[in-house]
N, C-alpha and C positions, 0 to 999 in steps of 0.2 A: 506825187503821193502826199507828200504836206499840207500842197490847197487843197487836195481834197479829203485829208484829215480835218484841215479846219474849216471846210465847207460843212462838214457831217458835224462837226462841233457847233456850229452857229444854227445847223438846222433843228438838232437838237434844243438850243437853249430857244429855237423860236415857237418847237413844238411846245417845250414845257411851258412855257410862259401865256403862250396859247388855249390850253387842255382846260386851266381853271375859269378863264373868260367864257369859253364854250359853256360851262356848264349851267353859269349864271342865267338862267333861262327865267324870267317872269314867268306866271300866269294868277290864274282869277277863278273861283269857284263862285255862282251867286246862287245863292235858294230864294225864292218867292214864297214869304209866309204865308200872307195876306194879299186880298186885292179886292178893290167895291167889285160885291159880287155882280151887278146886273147895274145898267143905266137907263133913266128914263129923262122926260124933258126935264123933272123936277129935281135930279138928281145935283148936286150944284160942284163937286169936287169929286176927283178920279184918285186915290190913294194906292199908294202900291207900297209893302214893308216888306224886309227881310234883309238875308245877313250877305256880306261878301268877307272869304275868307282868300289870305293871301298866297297860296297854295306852290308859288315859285322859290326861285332860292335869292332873290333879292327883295330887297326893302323898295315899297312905293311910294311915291310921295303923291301930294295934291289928289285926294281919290275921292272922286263926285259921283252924283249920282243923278243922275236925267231920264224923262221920263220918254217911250220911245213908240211910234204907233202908225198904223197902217190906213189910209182914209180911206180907203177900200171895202166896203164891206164883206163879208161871206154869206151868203142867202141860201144855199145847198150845204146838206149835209156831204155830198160828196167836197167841197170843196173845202168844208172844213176837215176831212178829212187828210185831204193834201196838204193843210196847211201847216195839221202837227206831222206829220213826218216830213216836216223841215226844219233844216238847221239853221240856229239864231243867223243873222245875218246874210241870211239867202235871199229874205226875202226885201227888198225894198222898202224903206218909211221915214218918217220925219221925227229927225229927236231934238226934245224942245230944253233947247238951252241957252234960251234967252227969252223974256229977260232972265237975270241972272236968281232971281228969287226964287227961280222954277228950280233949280240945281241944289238937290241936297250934296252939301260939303260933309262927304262920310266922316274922311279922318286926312288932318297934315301928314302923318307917315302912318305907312302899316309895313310891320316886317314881316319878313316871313312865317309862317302859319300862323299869324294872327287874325283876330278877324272884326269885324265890326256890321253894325246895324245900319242900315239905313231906310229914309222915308220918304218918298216923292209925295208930292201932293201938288195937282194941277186942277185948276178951273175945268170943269168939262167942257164949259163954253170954248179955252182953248183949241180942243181938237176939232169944233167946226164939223161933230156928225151932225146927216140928216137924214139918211135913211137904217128904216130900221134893220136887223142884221146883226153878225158878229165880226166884231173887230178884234185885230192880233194886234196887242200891247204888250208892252216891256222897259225895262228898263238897259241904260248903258251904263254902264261901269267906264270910266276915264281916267289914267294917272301915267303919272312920270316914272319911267324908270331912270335908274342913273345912270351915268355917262350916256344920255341922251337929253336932245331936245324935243322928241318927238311925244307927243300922248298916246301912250296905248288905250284898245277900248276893248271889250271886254261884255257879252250879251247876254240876257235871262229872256223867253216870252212867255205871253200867256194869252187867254181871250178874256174879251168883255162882249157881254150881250148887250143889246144896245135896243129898249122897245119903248118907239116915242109915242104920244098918244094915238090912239086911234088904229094901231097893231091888232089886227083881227090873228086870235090866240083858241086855237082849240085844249082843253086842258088835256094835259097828257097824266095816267094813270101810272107810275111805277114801284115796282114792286124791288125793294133791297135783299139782297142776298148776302148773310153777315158768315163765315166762316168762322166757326169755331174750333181751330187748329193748329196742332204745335209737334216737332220734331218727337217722334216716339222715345220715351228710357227707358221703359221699362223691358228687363231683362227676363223674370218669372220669379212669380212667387211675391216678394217684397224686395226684391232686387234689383236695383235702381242703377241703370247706367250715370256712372258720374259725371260732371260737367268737366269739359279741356279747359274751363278758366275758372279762376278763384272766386268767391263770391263769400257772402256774409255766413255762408255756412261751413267752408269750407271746401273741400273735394265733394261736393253734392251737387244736384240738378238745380237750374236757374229758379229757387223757390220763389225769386221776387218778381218773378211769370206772376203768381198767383195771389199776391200783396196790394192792397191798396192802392190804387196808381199804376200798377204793370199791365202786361198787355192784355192777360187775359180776362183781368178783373176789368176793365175799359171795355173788353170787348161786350161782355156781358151785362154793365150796366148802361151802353150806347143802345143795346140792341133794345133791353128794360124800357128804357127813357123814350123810345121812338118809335116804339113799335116794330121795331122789324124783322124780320125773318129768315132766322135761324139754322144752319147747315151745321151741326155738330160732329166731330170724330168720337164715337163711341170707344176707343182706345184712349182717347184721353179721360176722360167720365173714370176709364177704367183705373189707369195709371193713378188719379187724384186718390179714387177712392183706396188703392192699396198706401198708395203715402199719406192720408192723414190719419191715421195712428202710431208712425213713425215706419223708418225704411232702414234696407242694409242700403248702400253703394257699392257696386261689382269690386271694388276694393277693398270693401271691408266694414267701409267706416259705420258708424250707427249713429243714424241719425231719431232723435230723440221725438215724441210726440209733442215736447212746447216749441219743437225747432217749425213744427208744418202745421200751428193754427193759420195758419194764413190758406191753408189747403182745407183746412176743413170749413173754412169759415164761404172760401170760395163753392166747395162743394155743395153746400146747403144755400145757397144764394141757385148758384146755375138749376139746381134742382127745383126749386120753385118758378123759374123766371121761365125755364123750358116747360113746365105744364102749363103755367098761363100763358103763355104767346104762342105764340105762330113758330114751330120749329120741326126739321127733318134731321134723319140720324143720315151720313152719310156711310158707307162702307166698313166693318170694322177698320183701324190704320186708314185709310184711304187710299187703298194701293193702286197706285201708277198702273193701270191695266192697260193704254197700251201698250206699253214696254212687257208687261206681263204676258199678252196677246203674241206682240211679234215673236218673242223667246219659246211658248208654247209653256206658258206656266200658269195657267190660269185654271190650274183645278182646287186650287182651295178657296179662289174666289167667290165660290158658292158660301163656306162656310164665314166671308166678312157680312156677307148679306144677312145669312141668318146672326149671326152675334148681332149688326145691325137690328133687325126688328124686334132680340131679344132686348136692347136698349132701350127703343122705340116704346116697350111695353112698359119696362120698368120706369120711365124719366117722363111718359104719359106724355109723349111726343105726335107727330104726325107720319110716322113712316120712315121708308128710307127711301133714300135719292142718291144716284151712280153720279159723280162728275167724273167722268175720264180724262185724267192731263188737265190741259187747259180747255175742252169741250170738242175735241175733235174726236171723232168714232167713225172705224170704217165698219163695213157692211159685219164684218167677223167679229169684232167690239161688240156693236150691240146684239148681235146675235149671244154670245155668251153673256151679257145682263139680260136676255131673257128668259135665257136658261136658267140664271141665276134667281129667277121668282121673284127680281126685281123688275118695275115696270114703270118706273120713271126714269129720268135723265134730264141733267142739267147739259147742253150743248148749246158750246157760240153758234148765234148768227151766220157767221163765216164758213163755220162747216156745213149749212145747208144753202147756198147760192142761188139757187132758185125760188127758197120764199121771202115774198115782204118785208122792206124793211122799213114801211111806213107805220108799223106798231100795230097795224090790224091781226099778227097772227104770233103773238108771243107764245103759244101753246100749237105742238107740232102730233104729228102719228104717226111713227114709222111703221112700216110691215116687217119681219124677220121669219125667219122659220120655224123661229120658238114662240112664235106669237109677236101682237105688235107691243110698241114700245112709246109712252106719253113723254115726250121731250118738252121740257122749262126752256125757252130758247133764252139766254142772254144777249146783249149786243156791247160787246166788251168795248166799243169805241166810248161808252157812258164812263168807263172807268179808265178809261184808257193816264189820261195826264197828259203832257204835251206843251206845247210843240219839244223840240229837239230832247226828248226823253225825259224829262220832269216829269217826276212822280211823289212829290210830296203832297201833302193832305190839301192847299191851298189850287196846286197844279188839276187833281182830281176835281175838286169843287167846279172850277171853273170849266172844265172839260165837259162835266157833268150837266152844268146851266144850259152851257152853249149848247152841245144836242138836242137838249128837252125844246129848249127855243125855236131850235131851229123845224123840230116835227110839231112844235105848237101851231109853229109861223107856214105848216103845207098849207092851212084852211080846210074844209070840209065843213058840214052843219054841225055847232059842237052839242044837238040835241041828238042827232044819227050818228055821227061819225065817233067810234071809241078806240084810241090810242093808248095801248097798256106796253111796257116793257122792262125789262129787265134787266135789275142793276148788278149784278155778281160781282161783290171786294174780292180783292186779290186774298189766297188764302193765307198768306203770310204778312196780311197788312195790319200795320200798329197804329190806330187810331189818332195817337197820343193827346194831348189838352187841345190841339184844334179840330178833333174830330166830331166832339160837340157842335162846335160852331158848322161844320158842314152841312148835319143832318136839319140845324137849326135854320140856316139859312135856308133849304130847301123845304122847308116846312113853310117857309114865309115867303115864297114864289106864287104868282099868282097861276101862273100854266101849270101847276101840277099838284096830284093828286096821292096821298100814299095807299097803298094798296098793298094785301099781304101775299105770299105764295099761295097759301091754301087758298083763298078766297081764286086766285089766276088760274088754278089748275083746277077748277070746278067748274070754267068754259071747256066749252066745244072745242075741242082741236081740230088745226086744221089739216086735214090730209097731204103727207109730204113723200110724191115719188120718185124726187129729184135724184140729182148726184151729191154724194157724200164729199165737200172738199178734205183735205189732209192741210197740213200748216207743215210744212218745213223748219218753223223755230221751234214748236212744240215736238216736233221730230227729236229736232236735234239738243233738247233740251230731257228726252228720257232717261230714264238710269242707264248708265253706262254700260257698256259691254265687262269690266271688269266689276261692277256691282252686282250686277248677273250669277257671275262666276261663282261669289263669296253665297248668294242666296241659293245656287244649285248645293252646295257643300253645307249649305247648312237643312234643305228639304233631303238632300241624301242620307244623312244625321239622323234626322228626325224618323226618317224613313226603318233605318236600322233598330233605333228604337222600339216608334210601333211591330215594329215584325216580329222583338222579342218577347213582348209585355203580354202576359197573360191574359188581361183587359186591354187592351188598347184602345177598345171606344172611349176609354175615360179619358184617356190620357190626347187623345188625337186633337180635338180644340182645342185645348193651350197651345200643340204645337202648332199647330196650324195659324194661329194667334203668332205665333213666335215668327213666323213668318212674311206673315203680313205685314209685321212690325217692321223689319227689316225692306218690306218692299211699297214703304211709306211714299205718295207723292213727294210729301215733304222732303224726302231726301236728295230731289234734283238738284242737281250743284251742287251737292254735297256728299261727295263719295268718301272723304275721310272720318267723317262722324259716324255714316250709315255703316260702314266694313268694319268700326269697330266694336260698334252695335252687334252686327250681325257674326263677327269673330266671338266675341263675349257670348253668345248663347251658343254657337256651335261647340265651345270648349268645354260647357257646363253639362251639354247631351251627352258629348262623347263620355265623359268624366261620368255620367249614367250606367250609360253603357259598359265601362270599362268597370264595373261593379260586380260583375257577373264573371266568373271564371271558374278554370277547371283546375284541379288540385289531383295532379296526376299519383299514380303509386311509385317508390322508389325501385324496387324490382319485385316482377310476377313471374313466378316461376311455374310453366305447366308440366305437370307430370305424364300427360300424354299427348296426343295428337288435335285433341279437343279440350278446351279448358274453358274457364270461368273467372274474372278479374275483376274487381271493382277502382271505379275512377267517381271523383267527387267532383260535383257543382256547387258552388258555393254564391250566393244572391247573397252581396252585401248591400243591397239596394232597399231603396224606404218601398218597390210593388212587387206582385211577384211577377216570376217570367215563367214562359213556358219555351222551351229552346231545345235543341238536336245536340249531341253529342257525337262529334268524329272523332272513330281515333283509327288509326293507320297506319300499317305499316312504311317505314323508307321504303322498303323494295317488297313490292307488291305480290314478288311471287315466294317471299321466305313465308307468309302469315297472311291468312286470311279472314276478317272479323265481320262479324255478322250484322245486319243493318238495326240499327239502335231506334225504338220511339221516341218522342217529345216526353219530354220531363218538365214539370210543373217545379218552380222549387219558390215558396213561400220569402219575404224581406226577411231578413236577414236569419235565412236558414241554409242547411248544407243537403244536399239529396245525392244519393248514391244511388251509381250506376252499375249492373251486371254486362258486364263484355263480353261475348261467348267470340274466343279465336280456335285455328283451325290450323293444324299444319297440313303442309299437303303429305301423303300417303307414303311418297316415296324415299321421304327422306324424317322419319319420325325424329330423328334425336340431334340436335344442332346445339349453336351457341345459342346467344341474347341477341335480340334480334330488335334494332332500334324501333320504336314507336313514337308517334307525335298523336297529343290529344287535343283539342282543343271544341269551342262551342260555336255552332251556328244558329241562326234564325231559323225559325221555321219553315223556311223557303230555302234555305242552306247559305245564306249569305253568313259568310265567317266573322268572327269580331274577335277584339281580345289577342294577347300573347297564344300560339302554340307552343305547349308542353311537352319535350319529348321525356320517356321514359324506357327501360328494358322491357322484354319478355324471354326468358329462357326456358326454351323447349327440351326437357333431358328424356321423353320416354321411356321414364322409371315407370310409369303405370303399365304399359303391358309386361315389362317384366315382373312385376309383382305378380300378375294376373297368373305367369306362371308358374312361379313360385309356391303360389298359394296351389291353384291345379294339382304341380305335384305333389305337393307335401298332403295335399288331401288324398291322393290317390295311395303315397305311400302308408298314410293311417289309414286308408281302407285297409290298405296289403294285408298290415302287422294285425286289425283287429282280426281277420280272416283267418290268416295263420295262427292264432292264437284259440283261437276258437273253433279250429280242425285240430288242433293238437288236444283241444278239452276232450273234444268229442270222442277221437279217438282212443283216450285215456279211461274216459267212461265205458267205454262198448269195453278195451282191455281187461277192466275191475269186475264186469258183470260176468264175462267169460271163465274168469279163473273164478271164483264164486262158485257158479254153477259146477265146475270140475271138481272143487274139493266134495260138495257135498255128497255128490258120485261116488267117490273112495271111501266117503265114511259109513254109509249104508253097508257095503260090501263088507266091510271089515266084522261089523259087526252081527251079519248074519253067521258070520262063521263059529262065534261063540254062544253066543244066545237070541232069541228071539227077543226084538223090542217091539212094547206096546206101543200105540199111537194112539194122541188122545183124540176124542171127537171132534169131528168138525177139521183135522189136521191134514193139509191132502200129501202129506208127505209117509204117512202113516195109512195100514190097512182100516177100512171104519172097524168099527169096536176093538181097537187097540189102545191099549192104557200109554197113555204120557208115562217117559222114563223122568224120573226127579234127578233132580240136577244135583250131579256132586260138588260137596260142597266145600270141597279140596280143590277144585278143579280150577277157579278163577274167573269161569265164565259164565257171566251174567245171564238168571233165568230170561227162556223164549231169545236170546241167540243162538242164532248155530255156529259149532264150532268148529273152526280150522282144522287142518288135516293135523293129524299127531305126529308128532318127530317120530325118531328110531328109538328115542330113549324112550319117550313114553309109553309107546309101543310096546317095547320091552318089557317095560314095568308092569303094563297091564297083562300081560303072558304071563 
C-alpha cells in the first residue's frame, strides 16, 4: 500500500509538472495585405506585405519571412477552383530562402499576441515563369520555439496572374454589386435598439457606422468614386432617417440631434449618390426568405417588396431586386417573388448548374407559376478570396484578377464574342482604406471592362429550364430554428393587435416592418442580437395591447330573472379599438348573458357596456353568483387580465309586481265600496224627502185649503202661493220638514 501511495504520489507531481508544458502550444496567424496584382514580362519584382501575429502561448524567436510559389501554372478556371479550397501547405512549391537577402527578418522575438509586419520582395526573374496562367504564391512564416532546435513554419497563399507578351485576352465586361447593408435597430417609432458594447456615445447604436471613415460612409463613397452598382436595404434609409434628428435607445437613453450629424450628413450624401448612379432597393430588411419559405412565413414578404419600390420611388432608384440567402432559390422561393410583383433576382451561378459559365449568359429567365422571374446571375468564385479561407480585401482582389484572366485567356473573336459577369460583395463586407486600391487596381487591367447592373439587365436573358441546385452551407447557415420561434411570438403579437385596432390597415405596415426587421438576412449567425431585437418589440405590442381592459362592477344586484348591468372598457391606448366583451358566468348553468356586439372605444376613453343576464325560470331567487369579464378581439381571441365580479339574483321584482297587483286591487276594493255606500246614502235622503212631503200636504188639507202658485206642480194651477211664516225659520221656496208633536200642537 505504501509503494503504491508513493507511486500515485510521483504520478501526480509528473502530471502536474506536465499539464503546463502541454499547454505551451506555439502558433502563427498571417494576413496578406498587399501583393503585385498581376505579372507581365516587364514587371521586374513580386512583393507580398502583411502582418504575422503571434497567436500561441509562447514567445518566438528568429521569425522570417520567405517568399513561397508553385511553377505550375493554372490555365482552367476549374483548376483554379481547386486550388483555393486548398489548405496552405497541401499543395507542393518552392520557398526561396536563399540567397539570404530574399528572406525578410520580421522580428528577433515576438511574444505572444504580438504582432508584426513584414515584406518579401523577389526578382520575378527569380521564379522562372513562362507560360502564361495563374500561379499560387505565398509566403512562409519560420521561427524558433523554445526548448527547441527545431524551426517551425507557419503558411498564408494567394494568386498571381502571370500574362506575358503576346497573351491573346478577350476583355471581359463586369458588373459590381455593392451592398448597402447593416444589422437592423430600429425598434418603432424613434426607438433605437442599443448597441451590446460601449462606444463614444454611450448605450447607443454603432453611430461611427455612419462617420467619416466607417463602413457605411466607405461603402458609399467606393461605390460614388467607381461607379458601381448599388443593392441598398431600404430599412436602413429608414433607420438613418428616424436617427438624424435624434433617437430614444430601448433603454431609455436620449440621444441628442448634435450626437447623429454624422447620420444626417450620411443621409444627404447616400440620397444624392443613389439618384445619380446606378442603384436597386433590395427587399424592405432583407429577409432571409428561405428560411422564411421552409418555416411557411412568407406572407408579409409581399409587404418588403412594396415598402421596397416605395423606396425606389422616393431615393429615385432603379427598382427592386430579391437576393435570397446567398443566391440559392428552390422552385417555391421564386415562385413567391413572383407573387411578390417582384421580378428580378439576384442568384449564384451555382444555383443554376446547367447555364454557362463562360460569361456569355449573366442574365437568366425562369418560368414560375406566377409568371417568369429575370435573374442577375453572380459567380461568387469572383469574390470568393482564397486559397485556404482568406478573405481580406487583398485575398478578394487577387481572386478577382485571377478569374477575369483566366475567361480573358478562353479566346474567342473579342469583336463577336462578349463576356459580361457578375461581381456581388459580400453583404457584410468592410471595404476599409484598401478597398480603394481594389476597384483601382481593377480599373487599370487591361482585360476588363466596367459595366453597370442596369445597363446588364437590359440584355436578352437567356432562357433557363434547368435544375435548381440548393447549397448545403447556405442551408445550414439560415436562421435558426430557435430564431424562428422568437419571430412566430412576435407575428402572433402583432397579430393580436391588428384584430383589436379599429383601423388596423394603418397600423399593419410598421408591423409588418417590425417583422421583417427581426427576420433580417443580417441576422445569420447571429441569434443573440436578433432575439433581442425581436424580444424588444414583442414586449412594447404586448404592452399595447395590455392598454385596453375591462373595469368590472363591484356587485350587480338583479331584482329579477332578467336584468341589466353595466361593465366598462377602458382604451388607454394612443388608437382606438373596436373589441368584444365576455362575461360569463363560473357555472354556466346558475346565469345565463346574452351575446354582446363590438364596442368601439376612442385612445384614451372609457365606453360602457349593457349586459342583459338571465336566470333560469326554475330557481328565480339565489345567492351571487361568480362572474368573470374580460376583452377579446374581434375574432374572440382573449387578451388582458380576466375580471371576476358578483351578480346577485334576489327576485324581489316579481314580488313587488305583486304587491303592487294587490294593493291595486285593494284600492279598487275600497274606492267601490265607498262609492256603493255614497250611492246608497243618496237614493236613502231622496226617499225620506219625498215621504215627509207626503205628510205635510195631508195635514194641511185638514185645516184649510192651500193656494198654489202658478207654474208650481205641487200646487192645483190657479192656487195662490202660501207666504212663508215668518216665525217659522225656514227659508222662502224650501220645503219643510215634517212638524214635531210640539209644533203640531201649537198649531191646533
Amino acid at each position: 500500500m505504501a509503494v503504491l501511495a508513493l507511486l500515485a504520489c510521483v504520478g501526480g507531481l509528473v502530471t502536474g509538472m506536465a499539464t503546463p508544458a502541454s499547454a505551451q502550444v506555439p502558433g502563427v496567424r498571417i494576413q496578406i495585405d498587399s501583393v503585385t496584382p498581376y505579372a507581365t514580362k516587364g514587371t521586374k519584382t513580386l512583393r507580398v506585405t502583411g502582418r504575422v501575429v503571434n497567436s500561441g502561448d509562447v514567445a518566438l524567436s528568429t521569425v522570417n519571412a520567405m517568399l513561397w510559389f508553385d511553377q505550375s501554372p493554372l490555365t482552367s478556371r476549374d483548376e483554379l477552383a481547386t486550388a483555393a479550397s486548398e489548405q496552405p501547405g497541401e499543395r507542393l512549391g518552392t520557398r526561396l530562402d536563399q540567397p539570404w537577402n530574399l528572406v525578410d527578418q520580421v522580428a528577433p522575438r515576438l511574444r505572444p499576441h504580438a504582432s508584426a509586419r513584414f515584406d518579401v520582395k523577389v526578382p520575378l526573374a527569380q521564379l522562372g515563369l513562362s507560360e502564361a496562367g495563374v500561379y499560387v504564391v505565398g509566403v512562409d512564416i519560420r521561427a524558433t520555439t523554445p526548448n527547441s532546435s527545431l524551426r517551425e513554419t507557419w503558411r498564408a497563399r494567394t494568386f498571381l496572374p502571370y500574362l506575358p507578351a503576346g497573351t491573346k485576352l478577350t476583355p471581359v465586361e463586369v458588373a459590381f454589386v455593392l451592398p448597402v447593408t447593416d444589422q437592423p435597430r430600429l425598434v418603432d417609432g424613434d426607438v433605437v435598439r442599443g448597441s451590446a458594447t460601449n462606444n463614444d456615445t454611450g448605450e447607443t447604436p454603432a453611430l461611427g457606422e455612419f462617420a467619416p471613415g466607417g463602413r457605411l460612409s466607405r461603402l458609399i463613397d467606393l461605390g460614388a468614386d467607381h461607379d458601381l452598382s448599388f443593392l441598398v436595404d431600404p430599412s436602413l434609409l429608414d433607420e438613418a432617417r428616424r436617427m438624424s434628428d435624434g433617437f430614444t435607445t430601448s433603454s431609455g437613453t436620449r440621444v441628442g440631434p448634435a450626437q447623429t450629424a454624422d447620420v444626417r450628413r450620411w443621409l444627404n450624401r447616400a440620397r444624392g449618390v443613389l439618384a445619380s448612379g446606378d442603384a436597386k432597393m433590395l427587399p424592405y430588411a432583407d429577409p432571409d426568405l428561405p428560411a422564411l419559405q421552409r418555416y411557411h412565413l412568407t406572407d408579409r414578404f409581399p409587404q418588403a417588396v412594396r415598402a421596397a419600390d416605395q423606396a425606389s420611388d422616393a431615393y429615385q432608384t432603379g427598382g427592386t431586386l430579391v437576393w435570397p440567402g446567398a443566391g440559392y432559390a428552390d422552385a417555391g422561393t421564386l415562385e413567391t417573388i413572383a407573387a411578390s410583383k417582384a421580378h428580378t433576382v439576384l442568384l449564384s451561378q451555382r444555383a443554376l448548374p446547367a447555364l454557362p459559365k463562360d460569361g456569355s449568359s449573366p442574365v437568366a429567365s425562369l418560368a414560375t407559376p406566377e409568371g417568369a422571374v429575370t435573374a442577375l446571375v453572380a459567380d461568387p468564385s469572383l469574390t470568393a478570396g482564397g486559397p485556404g479561407g482568406q478573405s481580406s480585401p487583398a485575398s478578394i482582389q487577387q481572386r478577382f484578377l485571377s478569374e477575369t484572366a483566366l475567361a480573358a485567356m478562353q479566346g474567342g473573336d473579342p469583336a463577336t464574342t462578349l463576356r459580361r459577369m457578375v461581381a456581388a460583395m459580400p453583404r457584410d463586407w468592410n471595404p476599409g482604406s484598401s478597398g480603394d486600391t481594389l476597384f483601382r487596381t481593377v480599373e487599370s487591367v487591361s482585360w476588363l471592362r466596367p459595366l453597370s447592373v442596369g445597363a446588364l439587365l437590359s440584355q436578352a436573358p437567356t432562357a433557363y429550364g434547368g435544375p435548381l441546385r440548393k447549397s448545403p452551407t447556405d442551408t445550414r447557415a439560415e436562421l435558426s430554428p430557435r430564431h424562428i420561434q422568437h419571430l412566430r411570438d412576435l407575428a402572433a403579437a402583432s397579430s393580436v393587435l391588428l384584430d383589436m385596432l379599429a383601423e388596423p390597415e394603418r397600423s399593419r405596415p410598421a408591423l409588418d416592418r417590425e417583422f421583417l426587421r427581426g427576420a433580417s438576412t443580417s441576422w445569420r449567425r447571429d441569434d443573440a442580437d436578433a432575439i433581442d431585437l425581436i424580444d424588444t418589440m414583442t414586449s412594447r405590442i404586448r404592452t399595447a395591447i395590455g392598454q385596453v381592459e375591462v373595469v368590472p362592477p363591484r356587485l350587480v344586484t338583479l331584482s329579477s330573472q332578467t336584468g341589466r348591468f353595466p361593465v366598462t372598457i377602458w382604451n388607454r391606448g394612443s388608437q382606438p379599438v373596436e373589441v368584444r366583451l365576455e362575461v360569463r358566468p363560473r357555472d354556466p348553468e346558475l346565469l345565463e348573458v346574452a351575446p354582446i356586439d363590438p364596442v368601439r372605444v376612442d385612445p384614451n376613453r372609457k365606453a360602457t357596456v349593457s349586459v342583459t343576464a338571465q336566470a333560469p325560470s326554475d330557481n328565480a331567487v339565489r345567492s351571487a353568483v361568480q362572474m368573470e369579464a374580460r376583452v377579446t378581439t374581434r375574432s374572440g381571441t382573449s387578451f388582458g387580465a380576466t375580471q371576476p365580479f358578483f351578480v346577485r339574483v334576489t327576485g324581489y321584482g316579481q314580488v313587488g309586481w305583486v304587491v303592487i297587483f294587490v294593493g291595486l286591487g285593494l284600492l279598487l276594493l275600497a274606492a267601490g265600496t265607498r262609492i256603493v255606500r255614497r250611492l246608497r246614502a243618496a237614493a236613502a235622503a231622496r226617499r225620506a224627502t219625498a215621504g215627509g212631503e207626503g205628510r205635510a200636504t195631508t195635514e194641511g188639507d185638514e185645516s184649510a185649503p192651500q193656494e198654489q202658485a202658478p207654474g208650481d206642480p205641487a200646487r192645483p194651477n190657479g192656487q195662490a202661493a202660501q207666504p212663508p211664516d215668518k216665525h217659522s225659520g225656514t227659508p222662502p221656496g224650501s220645503q219643510p220638514g215634517p212638524l214635531g208633536p210640539d209644533m203640531t200642537k201649537a198649531k191646533r
